[in-house]
C-alpha positions in Angstrom: 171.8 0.9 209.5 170.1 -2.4 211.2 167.1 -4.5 210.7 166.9 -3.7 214.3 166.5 -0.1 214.3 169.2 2.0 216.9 168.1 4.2 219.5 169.6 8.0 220.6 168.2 8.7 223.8 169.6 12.2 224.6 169.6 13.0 228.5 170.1 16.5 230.0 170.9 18.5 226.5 170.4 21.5 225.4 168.0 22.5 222.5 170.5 23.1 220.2 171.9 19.7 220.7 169.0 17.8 220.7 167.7 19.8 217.0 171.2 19.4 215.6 170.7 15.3 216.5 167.2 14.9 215.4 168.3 16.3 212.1 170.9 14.7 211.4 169.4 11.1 212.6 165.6 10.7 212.3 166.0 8.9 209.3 168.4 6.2 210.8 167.5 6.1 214.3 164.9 6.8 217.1 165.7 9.6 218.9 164.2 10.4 222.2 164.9 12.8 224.4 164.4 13.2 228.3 164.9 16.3 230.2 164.7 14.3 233.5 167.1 12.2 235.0 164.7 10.1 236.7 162.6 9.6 233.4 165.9 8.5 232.0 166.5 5.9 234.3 162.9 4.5 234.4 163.4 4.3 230.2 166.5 2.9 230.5 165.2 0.1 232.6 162.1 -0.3 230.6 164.9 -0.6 227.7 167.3 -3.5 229.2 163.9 -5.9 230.3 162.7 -5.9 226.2 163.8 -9.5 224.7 165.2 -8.1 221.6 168.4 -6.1 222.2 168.5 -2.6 220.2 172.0 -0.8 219.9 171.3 2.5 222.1 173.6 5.1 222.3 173.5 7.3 225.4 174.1 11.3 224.8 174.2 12.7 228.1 174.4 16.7 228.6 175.6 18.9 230.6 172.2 19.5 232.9 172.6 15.8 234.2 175.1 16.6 237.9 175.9 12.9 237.9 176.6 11.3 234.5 178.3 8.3 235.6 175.5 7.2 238.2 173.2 7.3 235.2 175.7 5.2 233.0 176.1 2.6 235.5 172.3 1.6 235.1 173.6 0.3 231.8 175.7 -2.6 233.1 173.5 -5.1 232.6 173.5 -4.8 228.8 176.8 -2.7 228.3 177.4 -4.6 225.2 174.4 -2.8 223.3 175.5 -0.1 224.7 177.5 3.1 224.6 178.0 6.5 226.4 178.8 10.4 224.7 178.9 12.9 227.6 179.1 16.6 226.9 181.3 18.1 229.4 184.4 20.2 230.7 184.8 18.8 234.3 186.7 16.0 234.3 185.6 13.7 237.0 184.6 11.2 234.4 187.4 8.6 235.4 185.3 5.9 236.5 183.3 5.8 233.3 186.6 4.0 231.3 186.6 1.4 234.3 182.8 0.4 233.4 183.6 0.4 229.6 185.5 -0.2 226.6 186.8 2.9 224.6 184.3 2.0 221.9 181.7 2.2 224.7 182.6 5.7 226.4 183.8 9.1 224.7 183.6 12.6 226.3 183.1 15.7 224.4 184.0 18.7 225.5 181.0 21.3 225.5 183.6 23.6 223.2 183.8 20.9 220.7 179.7 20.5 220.8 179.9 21.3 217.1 181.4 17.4 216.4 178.6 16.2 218.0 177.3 14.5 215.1 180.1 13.3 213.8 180.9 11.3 217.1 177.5 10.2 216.9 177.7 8.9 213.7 180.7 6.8 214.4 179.5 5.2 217.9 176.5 4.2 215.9 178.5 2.3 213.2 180.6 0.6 216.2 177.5 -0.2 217.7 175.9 -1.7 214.8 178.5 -3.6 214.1 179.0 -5.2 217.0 175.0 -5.7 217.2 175.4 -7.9 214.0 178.5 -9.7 215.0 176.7 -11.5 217.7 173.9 -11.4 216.0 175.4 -13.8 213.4 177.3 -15.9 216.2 174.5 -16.6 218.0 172.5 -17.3 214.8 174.9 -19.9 213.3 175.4 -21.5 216.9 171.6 -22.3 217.0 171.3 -23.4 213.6 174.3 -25.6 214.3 173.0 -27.0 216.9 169.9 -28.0 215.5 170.9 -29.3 211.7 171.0 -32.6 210.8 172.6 -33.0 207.5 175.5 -30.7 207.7 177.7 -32.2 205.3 175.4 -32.1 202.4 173.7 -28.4 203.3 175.6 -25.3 202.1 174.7 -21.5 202.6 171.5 -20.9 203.1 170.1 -24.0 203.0 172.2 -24.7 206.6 171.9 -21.2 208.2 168.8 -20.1 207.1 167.6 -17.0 205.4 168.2 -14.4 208.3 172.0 -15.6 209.0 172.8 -15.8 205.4 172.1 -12.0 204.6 174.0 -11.2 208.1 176.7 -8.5 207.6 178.9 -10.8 208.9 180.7 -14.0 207.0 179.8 -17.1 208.7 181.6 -20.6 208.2 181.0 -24.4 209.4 184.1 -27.0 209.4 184.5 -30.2 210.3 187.3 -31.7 212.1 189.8 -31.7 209.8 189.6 -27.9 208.6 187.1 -28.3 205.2 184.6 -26.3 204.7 180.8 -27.4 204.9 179.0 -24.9 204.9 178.7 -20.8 204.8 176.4 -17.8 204.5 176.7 -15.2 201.6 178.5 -12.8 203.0 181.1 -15.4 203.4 181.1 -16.2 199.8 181.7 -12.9 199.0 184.9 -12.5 200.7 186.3 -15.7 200.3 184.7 -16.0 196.7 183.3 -19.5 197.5 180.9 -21.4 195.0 179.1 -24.4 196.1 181.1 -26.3 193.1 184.3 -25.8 194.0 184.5 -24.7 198.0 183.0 -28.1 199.8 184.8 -30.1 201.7 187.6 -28.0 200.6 190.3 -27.1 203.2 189.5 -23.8 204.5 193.6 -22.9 204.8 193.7 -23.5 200.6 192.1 -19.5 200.2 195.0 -18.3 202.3 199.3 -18.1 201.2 201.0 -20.5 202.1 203.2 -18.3 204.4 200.1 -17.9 206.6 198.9 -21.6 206.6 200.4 -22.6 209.5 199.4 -19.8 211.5 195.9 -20.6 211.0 195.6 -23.9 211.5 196.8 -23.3 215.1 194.3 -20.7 215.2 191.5 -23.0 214.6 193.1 -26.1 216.8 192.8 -23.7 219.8 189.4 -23.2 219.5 189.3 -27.3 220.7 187.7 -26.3 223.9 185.6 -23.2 223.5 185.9 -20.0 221.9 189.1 -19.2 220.1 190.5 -15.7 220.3 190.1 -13.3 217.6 193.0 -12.9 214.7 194.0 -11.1 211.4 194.7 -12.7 208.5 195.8 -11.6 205.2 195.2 -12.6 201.8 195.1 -11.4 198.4 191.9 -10.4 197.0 192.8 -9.8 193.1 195.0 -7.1 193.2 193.9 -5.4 196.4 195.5 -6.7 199.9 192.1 -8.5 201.9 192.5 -8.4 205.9 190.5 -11.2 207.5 188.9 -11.0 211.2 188.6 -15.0 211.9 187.1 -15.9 215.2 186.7 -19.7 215.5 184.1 -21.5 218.2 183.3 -25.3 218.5 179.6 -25.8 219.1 178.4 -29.6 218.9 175.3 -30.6 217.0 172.1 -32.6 218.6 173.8 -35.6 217.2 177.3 -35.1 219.3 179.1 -34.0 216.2 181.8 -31.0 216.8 181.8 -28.8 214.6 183.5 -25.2 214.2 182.1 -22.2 213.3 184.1 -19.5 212.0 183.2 -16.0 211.6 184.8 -13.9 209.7 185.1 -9.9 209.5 186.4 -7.5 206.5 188.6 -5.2 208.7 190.7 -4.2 205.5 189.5 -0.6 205.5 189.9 -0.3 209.1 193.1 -1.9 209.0 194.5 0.1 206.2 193.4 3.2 208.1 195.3 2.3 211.1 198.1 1.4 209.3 198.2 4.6 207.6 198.3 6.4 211.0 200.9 4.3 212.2 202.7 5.3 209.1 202.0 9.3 209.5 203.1 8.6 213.2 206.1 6.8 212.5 207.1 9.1 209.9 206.4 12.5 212.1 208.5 10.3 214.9 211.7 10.0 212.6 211.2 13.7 211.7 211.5 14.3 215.4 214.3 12.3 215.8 216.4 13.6 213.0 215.8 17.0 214.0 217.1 16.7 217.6 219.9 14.3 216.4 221.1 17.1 213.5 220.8 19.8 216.6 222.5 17.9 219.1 225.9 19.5 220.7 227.3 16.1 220.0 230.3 15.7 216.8 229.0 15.0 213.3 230.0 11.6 213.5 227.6 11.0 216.6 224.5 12.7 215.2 224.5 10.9 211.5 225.0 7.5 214.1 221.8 8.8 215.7 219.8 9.5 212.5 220.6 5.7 211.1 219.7 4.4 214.3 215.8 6.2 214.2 215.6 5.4 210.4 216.2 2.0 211.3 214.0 2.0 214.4 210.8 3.7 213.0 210.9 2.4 209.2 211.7 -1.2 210.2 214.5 -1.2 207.6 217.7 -3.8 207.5 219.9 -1.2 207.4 220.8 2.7 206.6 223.8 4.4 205.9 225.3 7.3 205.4 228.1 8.6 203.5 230.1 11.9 203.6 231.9 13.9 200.2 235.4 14.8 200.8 236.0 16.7 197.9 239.8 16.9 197.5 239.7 13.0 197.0 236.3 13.4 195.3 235.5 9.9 197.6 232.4 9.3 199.9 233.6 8.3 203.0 230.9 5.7 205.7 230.5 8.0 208.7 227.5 6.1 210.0 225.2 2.8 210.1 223.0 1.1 211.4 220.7 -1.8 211.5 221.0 -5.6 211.8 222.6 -6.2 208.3 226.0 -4.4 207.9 226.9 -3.2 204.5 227.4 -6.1 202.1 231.0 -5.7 201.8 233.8 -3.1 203.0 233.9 -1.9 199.9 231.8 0.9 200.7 233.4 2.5 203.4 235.1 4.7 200.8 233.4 5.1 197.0 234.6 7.0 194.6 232.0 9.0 193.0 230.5 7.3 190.2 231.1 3.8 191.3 228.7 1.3 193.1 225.0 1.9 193.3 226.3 4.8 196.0 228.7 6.6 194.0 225.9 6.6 191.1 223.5 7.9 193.6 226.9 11.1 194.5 227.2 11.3 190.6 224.1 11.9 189.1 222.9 13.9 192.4 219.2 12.1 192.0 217.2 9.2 194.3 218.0 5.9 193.4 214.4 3.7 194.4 214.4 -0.2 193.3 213.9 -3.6 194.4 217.3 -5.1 195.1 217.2 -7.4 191.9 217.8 -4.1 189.6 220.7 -2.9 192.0 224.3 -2.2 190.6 225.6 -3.9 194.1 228.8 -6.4 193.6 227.0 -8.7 196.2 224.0 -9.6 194.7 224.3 -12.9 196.6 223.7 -10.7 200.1 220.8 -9.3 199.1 219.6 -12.8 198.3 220.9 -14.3 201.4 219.3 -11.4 203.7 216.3 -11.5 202.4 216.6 -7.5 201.0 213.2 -6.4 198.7 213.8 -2.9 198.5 216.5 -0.1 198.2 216.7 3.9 198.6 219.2 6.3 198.0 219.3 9.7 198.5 221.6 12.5 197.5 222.3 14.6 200.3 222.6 18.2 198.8 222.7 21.5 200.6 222.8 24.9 198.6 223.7 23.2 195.4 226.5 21.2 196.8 226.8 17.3 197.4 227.1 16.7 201.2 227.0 13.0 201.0 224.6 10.2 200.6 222.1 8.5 202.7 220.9 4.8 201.4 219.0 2.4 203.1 217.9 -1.3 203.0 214.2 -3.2 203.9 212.8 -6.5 203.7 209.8 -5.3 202.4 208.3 -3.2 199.8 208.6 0.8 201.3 205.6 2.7 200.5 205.7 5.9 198.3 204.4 7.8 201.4 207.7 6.4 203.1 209.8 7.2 200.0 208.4 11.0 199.9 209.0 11.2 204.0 212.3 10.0 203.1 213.0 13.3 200.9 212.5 15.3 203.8 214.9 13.3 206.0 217.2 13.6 203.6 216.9 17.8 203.2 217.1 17.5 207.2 220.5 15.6 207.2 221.9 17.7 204.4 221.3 21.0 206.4 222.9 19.6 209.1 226.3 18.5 207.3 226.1 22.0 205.8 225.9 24.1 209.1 228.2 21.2 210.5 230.7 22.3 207.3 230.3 26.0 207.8 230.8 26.0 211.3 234.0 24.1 211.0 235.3 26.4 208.3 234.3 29.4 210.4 236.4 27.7 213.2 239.4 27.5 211.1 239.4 31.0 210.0 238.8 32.2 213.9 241.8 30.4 214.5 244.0 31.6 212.1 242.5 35.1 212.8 243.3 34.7 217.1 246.2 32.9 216.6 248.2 36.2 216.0 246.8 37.6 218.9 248.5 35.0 221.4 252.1 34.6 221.3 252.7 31.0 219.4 254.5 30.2 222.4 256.1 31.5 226.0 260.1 32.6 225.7 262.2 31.0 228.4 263.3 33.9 230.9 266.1 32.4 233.2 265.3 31.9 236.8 261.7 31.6 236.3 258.7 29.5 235.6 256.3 30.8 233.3 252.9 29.8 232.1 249.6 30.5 230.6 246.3 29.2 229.6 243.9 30.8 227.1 239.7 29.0 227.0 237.9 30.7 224.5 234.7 30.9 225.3 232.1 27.4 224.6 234.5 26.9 221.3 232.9 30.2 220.5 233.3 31.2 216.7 233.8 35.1 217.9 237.2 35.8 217.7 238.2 37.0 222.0 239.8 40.4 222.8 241.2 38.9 226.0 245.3 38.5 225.1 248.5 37.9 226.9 252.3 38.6 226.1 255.9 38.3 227.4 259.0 39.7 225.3 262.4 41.1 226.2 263.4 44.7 226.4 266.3 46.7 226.9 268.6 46.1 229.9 267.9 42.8 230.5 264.1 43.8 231.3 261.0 41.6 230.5 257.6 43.1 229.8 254.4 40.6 230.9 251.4 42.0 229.8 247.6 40.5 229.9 244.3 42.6 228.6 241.2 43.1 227.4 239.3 44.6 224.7 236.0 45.6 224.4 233.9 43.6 222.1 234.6 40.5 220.0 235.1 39.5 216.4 237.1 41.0 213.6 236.8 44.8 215.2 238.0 42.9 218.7 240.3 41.1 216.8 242.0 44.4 214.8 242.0 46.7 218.4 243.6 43.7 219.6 246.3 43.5 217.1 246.5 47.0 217.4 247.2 47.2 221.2 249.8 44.6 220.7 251.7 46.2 218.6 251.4 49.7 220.0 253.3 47.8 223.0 256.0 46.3 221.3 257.2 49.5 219.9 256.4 51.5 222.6 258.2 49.4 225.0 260.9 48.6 223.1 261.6 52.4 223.1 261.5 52.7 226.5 259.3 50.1 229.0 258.5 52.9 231.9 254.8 52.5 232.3 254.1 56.0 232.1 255.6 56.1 228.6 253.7 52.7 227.5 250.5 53.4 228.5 250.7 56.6 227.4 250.8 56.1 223.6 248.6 53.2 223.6 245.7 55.2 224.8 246.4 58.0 222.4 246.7 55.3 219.3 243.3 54.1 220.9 241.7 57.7 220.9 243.2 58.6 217.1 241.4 55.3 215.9 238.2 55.7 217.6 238.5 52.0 218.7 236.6 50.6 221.6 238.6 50.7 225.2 241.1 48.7 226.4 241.5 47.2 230.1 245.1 46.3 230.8 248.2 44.8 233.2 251.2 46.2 232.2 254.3 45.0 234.3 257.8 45.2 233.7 260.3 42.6 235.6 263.6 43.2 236.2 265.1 39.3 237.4 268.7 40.5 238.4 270.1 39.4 241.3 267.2 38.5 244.2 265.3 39.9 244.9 263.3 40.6 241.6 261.8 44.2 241.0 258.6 44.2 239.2 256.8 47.5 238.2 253.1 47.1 238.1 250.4 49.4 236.6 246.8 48.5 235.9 244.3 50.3 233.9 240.9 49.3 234.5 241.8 45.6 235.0 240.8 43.3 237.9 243.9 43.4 240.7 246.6 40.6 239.8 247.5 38.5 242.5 250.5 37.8 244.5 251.7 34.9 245.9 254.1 34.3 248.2 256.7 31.4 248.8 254.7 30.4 251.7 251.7 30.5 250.4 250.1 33.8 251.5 247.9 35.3 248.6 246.9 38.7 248.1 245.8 41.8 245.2 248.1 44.0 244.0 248.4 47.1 242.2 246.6 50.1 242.5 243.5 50.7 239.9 243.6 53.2 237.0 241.4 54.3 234.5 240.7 52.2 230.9 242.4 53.0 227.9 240.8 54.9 225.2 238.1 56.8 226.5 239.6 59.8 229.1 241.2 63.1 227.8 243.9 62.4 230.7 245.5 59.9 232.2 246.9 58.9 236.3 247.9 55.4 236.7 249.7 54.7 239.5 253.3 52.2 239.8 253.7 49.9 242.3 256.8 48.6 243.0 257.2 44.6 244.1 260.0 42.6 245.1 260.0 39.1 244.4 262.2 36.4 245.9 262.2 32.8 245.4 258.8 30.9 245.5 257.1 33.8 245.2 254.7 34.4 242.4 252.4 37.3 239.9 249.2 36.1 238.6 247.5 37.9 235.9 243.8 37.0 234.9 241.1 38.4 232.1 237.8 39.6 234.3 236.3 36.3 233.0 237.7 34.5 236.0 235.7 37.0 238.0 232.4 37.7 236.5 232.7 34.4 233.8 228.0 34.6 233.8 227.9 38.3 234.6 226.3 38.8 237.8 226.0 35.0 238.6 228.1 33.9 241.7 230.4 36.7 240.6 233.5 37.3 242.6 236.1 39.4 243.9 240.0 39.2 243.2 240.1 38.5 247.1 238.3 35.5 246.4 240.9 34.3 243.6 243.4 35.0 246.1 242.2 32.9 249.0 241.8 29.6 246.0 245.2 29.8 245.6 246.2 30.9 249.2 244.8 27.3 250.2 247.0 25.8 248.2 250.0 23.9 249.5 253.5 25.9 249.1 256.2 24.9 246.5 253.8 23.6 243.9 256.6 21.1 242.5 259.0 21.6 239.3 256.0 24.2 237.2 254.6 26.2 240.0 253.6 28.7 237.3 251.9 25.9 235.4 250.1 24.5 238.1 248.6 28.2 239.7 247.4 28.7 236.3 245.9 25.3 236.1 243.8 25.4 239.2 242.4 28.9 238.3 241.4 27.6 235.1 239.7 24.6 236.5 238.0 26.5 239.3 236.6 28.9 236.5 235.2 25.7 234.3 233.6 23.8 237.3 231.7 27.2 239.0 230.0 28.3 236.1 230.3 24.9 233.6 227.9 26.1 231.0 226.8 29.6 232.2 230.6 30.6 231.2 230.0 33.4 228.9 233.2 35.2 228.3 236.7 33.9 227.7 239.5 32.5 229.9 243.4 34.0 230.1 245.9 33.7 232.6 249.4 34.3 232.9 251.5 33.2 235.5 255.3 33.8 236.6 257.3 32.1 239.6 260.8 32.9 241.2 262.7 29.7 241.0 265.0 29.0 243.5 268.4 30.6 243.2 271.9 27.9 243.3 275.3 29.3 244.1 276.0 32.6 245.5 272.4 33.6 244.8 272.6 35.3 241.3 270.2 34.6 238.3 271.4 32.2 235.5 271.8 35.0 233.2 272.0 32.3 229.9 268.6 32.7 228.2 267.0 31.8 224.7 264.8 34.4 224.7 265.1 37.4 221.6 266.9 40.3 222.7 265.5 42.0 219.3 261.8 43.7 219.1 259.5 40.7 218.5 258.4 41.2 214.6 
């Protein structure tokens, strides 16, 4: 590894350890090995006072109870130095403080088996380094002491030991040209003594970099100049340069620089590579919690452009959305410093523009920008654009849309291939987004016969009602409400529940409806309603029904209202001052008992006052979480003000529904209905406005 051989010096292991070392080293270093910690430091002293440095790498084991005490004895030559502890205890925090990370690495003593392997690398770190200053301090000396610089290049300047260094070594005068350099420096730059002296040293770099490194070497005026990267092109490979420039001064006052310089291309390429995996793995991330965000479409492809644009350093990316009817992409989202080149592409027709191409022919579209089908080729010139993707976003077979996005610079195939991915990602996500909007639809059009389309006008009173499904939910609700006229001037509000939810929900539900339009139509008693709705419910082995059945009859004030409840939380009464209580007294659910008792209560109402009927969602909305009782609705709305202005019904139903929302936000897990009826005032001699739009026929 070295002309100056390394050193293992294994502290406090065990046997395996120090055979699995021995092995795997004895041909590269020397390997000693001290069971005693106060042998260690007596050879670690012993080590630091010899006059030629040796690169030592310290292994120490789990028998030593205070590795960092020993490690600190190293401080004085830290640089030739570095430390592997094998432990689990993790009180090894001040170790980092007294050294680098190249310098310091713990192993845990479950991961003893990559032992070697870690040795192996702090070696190569170490020798490394070792050579690095071994060359600087060569070519400093032999800088110093030279005479005839100018006419003296390679080896005849730095002398036989510097010019076989592992590291590239350079002298330059004062105006940047070269006068002089080892062979390891030849190599990289592919000097000859022909053509490379007195030749400006910024002539083997691209222009775009020449600049750069002339300031690079001007700030290395007073001392040593900081190490930089520097690319160039090496044939057809890519050639990364470590330069680090120092002015030394010769015996005859002459300043010179020397500049060493590093092949880091592997090591750069390596890290690049990482940062690419990273990056990549980052915008998988990224586009995984953006397509699974609660957010609307719209938003989440926003979000996706954004990352692609953030983690791939591209210009720009966009995406577009089919909308089949039209057969038209339509721009739902971009992002990125450069907007698209014209407004053109907010809407493409498929199989026109580089984006419609990309929809028609449902395959990735990869070129520079040169070979692009865009209408503004000028753009792509003005901005500087080297490269284009497209992707077809399919799900299932079918075209969701198209993703496409602009760089300034060449995009790896590994990008191109993590870009597939992406692409699968955002397709899936326009798909579900698709599906769940169809779904929607059809749950709508399946409820929407389960609620009246609207409330009939009954003279005399305020009505109202609010229906929540529950979180948008895609299961079609068995909660349902309805008000229609009967005979003799007689109006029938009912509110329920049925067990369950989706189609089956949704069929009981259509079936208890209309089981109480004909019933009541016949005749509205209670007794006679509920009646045949439970035994319709018992023929067709359905799931039971809770239910509020009241019939009102407005004629002159007060109001009569008939109330009978069957396994339903308690509707509430309000009265015109304010005063809220329960009402009705409980009876079993429908569909399940061989016989029936539900008792009628009898209420009147006059004007102000008020019947509140509520699905048990308003009571236990999370289940057993900061459940309630009716007596607690009833207090809500008993602290309410009297009169409620022109829609009392409107606004009782209101603040229940808002109460609901804000005590359980998103633990609600069951649907929201209420219905709500107020006695208006009466004008004139106190009779009812008997003139009403409501059907006197059986609703259809």
């Amino acid at each position: 590894m070295s002309a100056v051989p390394c050193r293992i010096v294994l502290v406090g292991t065990d046997e395996t350890s120090d055979a699995t070392v021995r092995r795997s080293f004895a041909d590269q270093a020397e390997v000693i090995s001290l069971a005693d910690t106060s042998c260690a430091r007596a050879a670690l002293h012993q080590a630091q006072e010899a006059d030629v440095p040796r690169p030592t790498l310290l292994v120490v084991g789990p028998r030593v109870t205070d590795p960092v005490g020993l490690t600190t004895a190293l401080e004085a030559r830290a640089a030739d130095w570095a430390v592997i502890v094998l432990t689990d205890h993790d009180d090894m925090a001040p170790l980092p403080l007294l050294y680098s990370p190249y310098q310091v690495r713990r192993v845990p003593l479950g991961d003893a088996h990559r032992l070697p392997e870690t040795v192996r690398g702090m070696l190569e770190q170490l020798t490394r380094q070792h050579h690095y200053r071994a060359a600087q301090a060569a070519a400093q000396r032999q800088l110093a002491s030279t005479h005839e610089v100018s006419r003296q290049p390679g080896e005849h300047l730095f002398g036989p030991l510097l010019h076989q260094a592992l590291i590239g070594a350079l002298a330059l005068d004062g105006d940047g040209r070269i006068t002089a350099w080892n062979r390891k420096a030849a190599d990289l730059l592919a000097l000859t003594s022909d053509d490379a002296l007195h030749v400006f040293l910024v002539d083997y770099f691209p222009a775009i970099a020449r600049r750069r490194l002339s300031r690079h070497l001007a700030a290395a005026a007073h001392g040593i100049g900081p190490s930089e990267l520097f690319e160039r092109a090496d044939g057809d490979h890519r050639q990364v340069l470590r330069l680090s420039p120092q002015q030394v001064t010769n015996h005859e006052g002459h300043r010179q620089t020397l500049l060493l310089l590093e092949d880091v291309s592997a090591e750069t390429a390596a890290r690049s590579e990482l940062a690419m995996h990273t990056s990549h793995a980052l915008l998988s991330s990224d586009v995984a919690a953006a397509m699974t965000a609660g957010c609307p479409l719209a938003e989440r492809l926003q979000r996706v452009t954004q990352a692609v644009v953030d983690r791939l350093d591209a210009a720009s990316a966009h995406i577009w959305t089919l909308d089949p009817p039209r057969d038209v992409l339509r721009l739902e989202a971009g992002a990125g410093p450069c907007p698209c080149p014209n407004d053109d592409l907010s809407r493409v027709r498929v199989g026109e523009h580089e984006i419609g191409m990309i929809a028609a022919e449902c395959r990735p579209h990869l070129a520079k920008t040169g070979d692009l089908q865009v209408s503004d080729r000028e753009w792509t010139r003005r901005e500087g654009m080297a490269a284009f993707a497209g992707y077809p976003l399919v799900a299932d077979g079918e075209l969701m849309g198209v993703m496409a996005l602009f760089a300034r610079h060449p995009l790896p195939g590994a990008t191109l291939d993590a870009l597939v991915g992406i692409a699968d990602r955002i397709s899936a996500g326009i798909r579900q987004d698709l599906l769940l909007r169809r779904l929607h639809a059809t749950a709508e059009d399946l409820q929407r016969p389960l609620l009246p389309p609207r409330l009939p006008r009954i003279p005399g009173f305020d009505i109202a009602a609010r229906y929540r499904p529950h979180n948008d939910s895609l299961q079609i609700g068995g909660d349902f409400y309805d008000v229609f006229p009967v005979s003799g001037g007689r109006w029938v509000l009912t509110l329920g529940d049925v067990c369950g939810k989706g189609p089956a929900a949704a069929a009981v539900t259509g079936l208890v409806r209309h089981t109480l339009w004909a019933a009541a139509w016949q005749d509205p008693h209670p007794g006679h309603v509920l009646a045949l709705l439970h035994h319709a419910l018992k023929r067709a082995d359905t799931p039971f029904c809770t239910l509020v059945y009241t019939v009102l009859d407005p004629g002159p004030l007060p109001a009569r209202l008939r109330v009978v409840r069957a396994g339903h939380p308690a509707p509430l009464l309000r009265r015109g001052d304010g005063t809220t209580c329960p009402m009705g007294a409980a009876g079993p659910v429908l569909g399940v008992l061989d016989t029936l008792d539900h008792p009628v209560e009898d209420i009147d109402l006059g004007p102000g006052d008020s019947m509140i009927l509520y699905t048990d969602g308003f009571t236990e909305g999370s289940g057993s979480y900061r459940a309630r009782d009716p007596e607690d609705l009833a207090a809500l709305l008993d602290g309410l003000p009297p009169g409620l202005g022109d829609r009392p019904a409107d606004r009782l139903a209101e603040e229940l529904l808002k109460d609901a929302c804000i005590r359980w936000k998103d633990r609600l897990r069951d649907d929201l209905a209420v219905l709500a009826l107020t006695v208006r005032p009466r004008t004139g001699a106190g009779t009812a406005d008997n003139s009403s739009t409501a059907e006197t026929e059986p609703p259809p």
